[in-house]
C-alpha positions in Angstrom: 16.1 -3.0 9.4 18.2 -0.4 11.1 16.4 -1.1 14.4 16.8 -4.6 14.2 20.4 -4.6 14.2 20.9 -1.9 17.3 21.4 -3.1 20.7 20.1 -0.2 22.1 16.2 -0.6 20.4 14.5 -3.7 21.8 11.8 -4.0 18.8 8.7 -6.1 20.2 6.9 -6.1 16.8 5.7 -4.7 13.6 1.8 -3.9 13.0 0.7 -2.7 9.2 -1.8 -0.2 7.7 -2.8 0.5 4.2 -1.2 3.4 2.7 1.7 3.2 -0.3 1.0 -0.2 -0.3 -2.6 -2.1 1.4 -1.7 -3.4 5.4 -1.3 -7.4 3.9 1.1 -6.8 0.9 2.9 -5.0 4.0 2.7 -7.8 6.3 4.3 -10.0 3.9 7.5 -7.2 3.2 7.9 -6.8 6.9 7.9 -10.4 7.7 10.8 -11.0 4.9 12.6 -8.5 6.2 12.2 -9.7 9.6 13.2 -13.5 8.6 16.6 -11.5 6.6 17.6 -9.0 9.9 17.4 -11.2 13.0 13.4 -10.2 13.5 12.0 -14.0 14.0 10.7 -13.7 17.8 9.1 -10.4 16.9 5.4 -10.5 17.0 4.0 -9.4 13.6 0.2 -8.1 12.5 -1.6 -6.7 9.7 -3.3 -3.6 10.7 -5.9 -2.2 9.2 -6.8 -2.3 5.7 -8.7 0.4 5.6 -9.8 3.3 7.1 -12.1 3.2 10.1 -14.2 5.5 9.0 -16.7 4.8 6.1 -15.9 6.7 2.8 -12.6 7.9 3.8 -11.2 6.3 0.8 -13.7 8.3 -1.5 -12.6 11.0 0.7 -8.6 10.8 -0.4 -9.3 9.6 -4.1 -11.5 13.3 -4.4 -9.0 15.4 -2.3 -6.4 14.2 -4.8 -8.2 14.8 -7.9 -8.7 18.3 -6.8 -5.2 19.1 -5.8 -3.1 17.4 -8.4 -1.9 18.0 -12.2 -3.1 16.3 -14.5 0.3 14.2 -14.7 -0.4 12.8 -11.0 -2.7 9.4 -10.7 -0.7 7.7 -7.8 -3.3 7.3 -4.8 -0.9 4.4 -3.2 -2.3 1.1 -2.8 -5.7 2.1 -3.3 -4.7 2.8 -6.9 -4.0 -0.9 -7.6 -5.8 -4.2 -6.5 -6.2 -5.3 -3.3 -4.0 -7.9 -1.8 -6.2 -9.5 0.4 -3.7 -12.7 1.1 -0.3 -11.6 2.9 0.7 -15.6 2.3 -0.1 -16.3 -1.5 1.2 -12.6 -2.1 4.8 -14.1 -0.3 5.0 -16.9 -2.1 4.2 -15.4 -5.3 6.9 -12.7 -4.4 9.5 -14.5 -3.0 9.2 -18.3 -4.4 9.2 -19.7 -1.1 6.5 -20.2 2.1 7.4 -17.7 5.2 9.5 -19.2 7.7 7.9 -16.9 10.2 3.8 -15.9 10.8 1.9 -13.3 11.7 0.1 -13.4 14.9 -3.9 -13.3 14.8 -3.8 -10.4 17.6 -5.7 -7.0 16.7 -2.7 -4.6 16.1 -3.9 -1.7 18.7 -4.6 -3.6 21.0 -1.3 -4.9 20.6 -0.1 -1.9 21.1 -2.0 -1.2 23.9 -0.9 -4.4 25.5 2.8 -3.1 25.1 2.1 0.4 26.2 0.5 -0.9 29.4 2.8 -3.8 30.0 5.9 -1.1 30.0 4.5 2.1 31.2 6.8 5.3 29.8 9.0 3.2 28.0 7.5 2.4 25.0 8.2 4.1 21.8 6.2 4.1 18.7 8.3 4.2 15.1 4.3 5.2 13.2 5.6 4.8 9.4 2.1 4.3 7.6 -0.4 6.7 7.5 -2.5 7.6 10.5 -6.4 6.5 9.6 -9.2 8.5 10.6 
């Protein structure tokens, strides 16, 4: 939201991934923000929603188990369902249908796209976790 509102940051988009919360349920948050702080011409993706490599999930669910207390069972949004629809999740949220949607690109290459479009003067704001 910060971003939005400088003029010295020209945001060009947001891109999700699972991690408090799974990459669609994000999409959805990020696009009401957007339509609430002056973010409607920013192009907007869901990521991925899971990891790109096969088990990881198992992987994090065990490496908790064996480093928390016994009080600790948060594993972020792999701890709850899946929100699988970004647009019923919205409307179910927020009473209302988006005024702004998501574009159908794959996010990196997205990000490529940018990187290569603006050599050296792209920066990346990476708030989710990075999956392996």
């Amino acid at each position: 939201m910060i971003l939005l509102g400088s003029e010295n940051v020209d945001v060009k988009g947001l891109t999700t991934v699972t991690g408090n919360v799974w990459a669609s349920e994000a999409l959805a948050y990020g696009i009401r923000i957007g339509e609430l702080c002056g973010g409607r011409n920013l192009t907007y993706i869901a990521g991925a929603q899971y990891p790109m490599r096969p088990g990881r999930l198992d992987d994090i669910n065990n490496e908790i188990d064996a480093n928390a207390s016994e009080d600790v069972s948060y594993r972020g949004a792999v701890s709850y369902p899946e929100v699988s629809d970004w647009k019923a999740f919205y409307e179910e949220l927020y009473g209302k249908l988006p005024e702004i949607q998501p574009s159908s690109l794959n996010a990196s290459e997205y990000i490529a796209q940018q990187i290569m479009s603006a050599p050296g003067q792209v920066t990346i704001l990476a708030i989710g976790p990075a999956q392996t």
